[in-house]
C-alpha positions as CSV (number, residue, x, y, z in Angstrom):
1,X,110.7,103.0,96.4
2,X,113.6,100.4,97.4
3,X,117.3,100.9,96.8
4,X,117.2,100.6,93.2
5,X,116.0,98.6,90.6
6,X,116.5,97.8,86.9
7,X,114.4,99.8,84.6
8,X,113.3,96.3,83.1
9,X,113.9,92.6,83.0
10,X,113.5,92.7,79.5
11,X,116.6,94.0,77.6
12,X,117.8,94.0,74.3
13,X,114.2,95.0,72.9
14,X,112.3,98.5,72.7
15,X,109.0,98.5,74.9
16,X,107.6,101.2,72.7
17,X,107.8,99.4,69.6
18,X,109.9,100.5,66.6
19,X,112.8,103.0,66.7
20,X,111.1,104.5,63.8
21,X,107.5,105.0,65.4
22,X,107.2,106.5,68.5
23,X,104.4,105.4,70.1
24,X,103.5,107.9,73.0
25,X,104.1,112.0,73.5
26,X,107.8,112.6,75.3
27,X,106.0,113.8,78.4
28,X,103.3,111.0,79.1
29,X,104.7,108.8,81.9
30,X,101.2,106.4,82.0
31,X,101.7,105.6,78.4
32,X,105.4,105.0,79.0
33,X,104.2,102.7,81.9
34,X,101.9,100.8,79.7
35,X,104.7,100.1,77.2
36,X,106.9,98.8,79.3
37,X,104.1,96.3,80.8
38,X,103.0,95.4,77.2
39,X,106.8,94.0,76.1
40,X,107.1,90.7,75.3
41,X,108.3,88.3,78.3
42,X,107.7,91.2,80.6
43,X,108.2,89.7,84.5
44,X,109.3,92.4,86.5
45,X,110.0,96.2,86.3
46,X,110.2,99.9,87.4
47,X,107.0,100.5,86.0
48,X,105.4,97.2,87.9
49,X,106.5,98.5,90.6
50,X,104.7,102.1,90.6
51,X,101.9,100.3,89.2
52,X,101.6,98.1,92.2
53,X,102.4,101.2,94.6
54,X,99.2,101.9,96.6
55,X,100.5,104.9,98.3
56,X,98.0,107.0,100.4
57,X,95.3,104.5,99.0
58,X,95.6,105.5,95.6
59,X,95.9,102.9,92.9
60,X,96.5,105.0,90.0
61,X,100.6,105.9,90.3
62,X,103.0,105.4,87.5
63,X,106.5,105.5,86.3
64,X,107.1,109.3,85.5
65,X,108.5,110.2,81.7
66,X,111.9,111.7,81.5
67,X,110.2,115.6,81.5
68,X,108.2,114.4,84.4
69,X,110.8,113.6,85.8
70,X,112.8,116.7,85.4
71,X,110.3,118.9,86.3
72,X,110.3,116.7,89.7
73,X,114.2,116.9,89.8
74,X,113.7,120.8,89.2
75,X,111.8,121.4,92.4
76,X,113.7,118.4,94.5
77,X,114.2,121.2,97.7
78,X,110.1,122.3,97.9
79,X,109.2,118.3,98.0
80,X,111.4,117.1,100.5
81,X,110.3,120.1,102.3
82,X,106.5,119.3,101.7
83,X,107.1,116.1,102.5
84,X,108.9,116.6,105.6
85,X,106.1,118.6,107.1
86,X,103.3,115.5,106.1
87,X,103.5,113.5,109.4
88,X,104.0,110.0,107.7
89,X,107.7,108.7,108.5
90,X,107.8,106.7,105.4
91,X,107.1,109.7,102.8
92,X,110.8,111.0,101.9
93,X,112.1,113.4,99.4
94,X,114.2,112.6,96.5
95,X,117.8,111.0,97.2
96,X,120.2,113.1,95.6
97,X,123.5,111.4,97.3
98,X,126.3,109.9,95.3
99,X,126.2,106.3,97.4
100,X,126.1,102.8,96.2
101,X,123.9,101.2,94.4
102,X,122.1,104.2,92.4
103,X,124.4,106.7,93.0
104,X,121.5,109.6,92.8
105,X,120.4,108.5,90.1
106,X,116.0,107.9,88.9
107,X,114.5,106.0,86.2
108,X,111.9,107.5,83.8
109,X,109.6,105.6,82.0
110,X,111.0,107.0,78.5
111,X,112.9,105.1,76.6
112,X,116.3,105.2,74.5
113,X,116.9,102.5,72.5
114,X,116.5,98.8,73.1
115,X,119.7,98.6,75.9
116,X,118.9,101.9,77.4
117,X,116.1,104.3,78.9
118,X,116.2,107.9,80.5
119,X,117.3,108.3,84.0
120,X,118.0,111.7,86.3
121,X,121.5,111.9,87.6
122,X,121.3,114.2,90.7
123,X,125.4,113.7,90.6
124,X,126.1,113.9,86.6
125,X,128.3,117.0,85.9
126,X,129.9,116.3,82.7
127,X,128.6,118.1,79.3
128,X,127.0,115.9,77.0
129,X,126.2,116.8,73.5
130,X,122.4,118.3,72.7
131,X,121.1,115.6,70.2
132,X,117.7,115.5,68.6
133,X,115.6,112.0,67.7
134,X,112.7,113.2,65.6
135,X,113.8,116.9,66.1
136,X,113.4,116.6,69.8
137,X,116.1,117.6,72.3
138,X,117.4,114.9,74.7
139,X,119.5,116.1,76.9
140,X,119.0,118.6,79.4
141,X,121.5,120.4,81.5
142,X,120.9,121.3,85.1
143,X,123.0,122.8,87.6
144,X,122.8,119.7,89.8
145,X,122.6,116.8,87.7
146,X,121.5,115.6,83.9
147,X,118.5,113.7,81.9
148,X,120.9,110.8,80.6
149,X,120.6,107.3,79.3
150,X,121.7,104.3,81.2
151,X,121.8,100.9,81.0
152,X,118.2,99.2,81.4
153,X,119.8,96.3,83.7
154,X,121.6,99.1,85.6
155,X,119.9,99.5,89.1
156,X,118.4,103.1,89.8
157,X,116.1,104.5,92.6
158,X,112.6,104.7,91.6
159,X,109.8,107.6,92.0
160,X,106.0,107.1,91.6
161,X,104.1,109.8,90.3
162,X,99.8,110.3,90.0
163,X,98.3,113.4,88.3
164,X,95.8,114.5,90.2
């Protein structure tokens, strides 16, 4: 979906409320979505964007969570595959090249703090400590690439997701 866009034009503030109450299970991408809607001064985002998406005439997409996202990012070969075989020029498979302006890298709909949110690095090969906020892990290792946080003004590609 595009180039890349900021995760939010809202900084500086946490879309799911208090750093001491999270507000939605690590792995629920809609309630992520709904989060980031609901800030205050909210005027543009990732998660307006998949909201707005009406791909394959379904109105019901949204900004996938940062284990959404990796489970995606885990099976990146099988999609573009899939996807390649679906007759429709404009589906493509995830974009995994180190090249200006995302550099490989996809927003979730999770959040870090107020500057920063969870993003999937197809190109990030460095080792980053395994933390834990509230006892969960938050950083996961792949062979390919990392979950890490960025910079919420920072722009990254962006993926739409439905269950279904």
């Amino acid at each position: 979906m595009g180039a890349g866009s900021p995760w939010s034009k809202v900084i500086d503030a946490r879309a799911s409320g208090s750093a001491a109450k999270v507000t939605i299970p690590p792995a629920d991408g809609r309630g992520g979505t709904a989060d980031i809607l609901a800030q205050t001064g909210h005027s543009g985002s990732t998660a307006r964007l998949c909201l707005d998406y009406r791909g394959c005439g379904f109105a019901d997409w949204y900004l996938p969570s940062r284990i959404e996202l990796q489970i995606l990012a885990a099976q990146a070969g099988l999609i573009g595959k899939l996807l390649s075989l679906d007759d429709n020029a404009g589906s493509e498979g995830l974009h995994t090249a180190y090249a200006a302006p995302t550099f490989g890298g996809y927003w979730s709909s999770s959040e870090f703090d107020a500057d920063c949110a969870w993003a999937y690095d197809f190109n990030y090969s460095g080792d980053l400590a395994l933390i834990s906020i509230g006892g969960q892990p938050v950083t996961f290792n792949f062979c390919t690439g990392n979950v890490i946080f960025r910079a919420k003004d920072r722009p990254q590609r962006v993926r739409a997701v439905r269950r279904f």
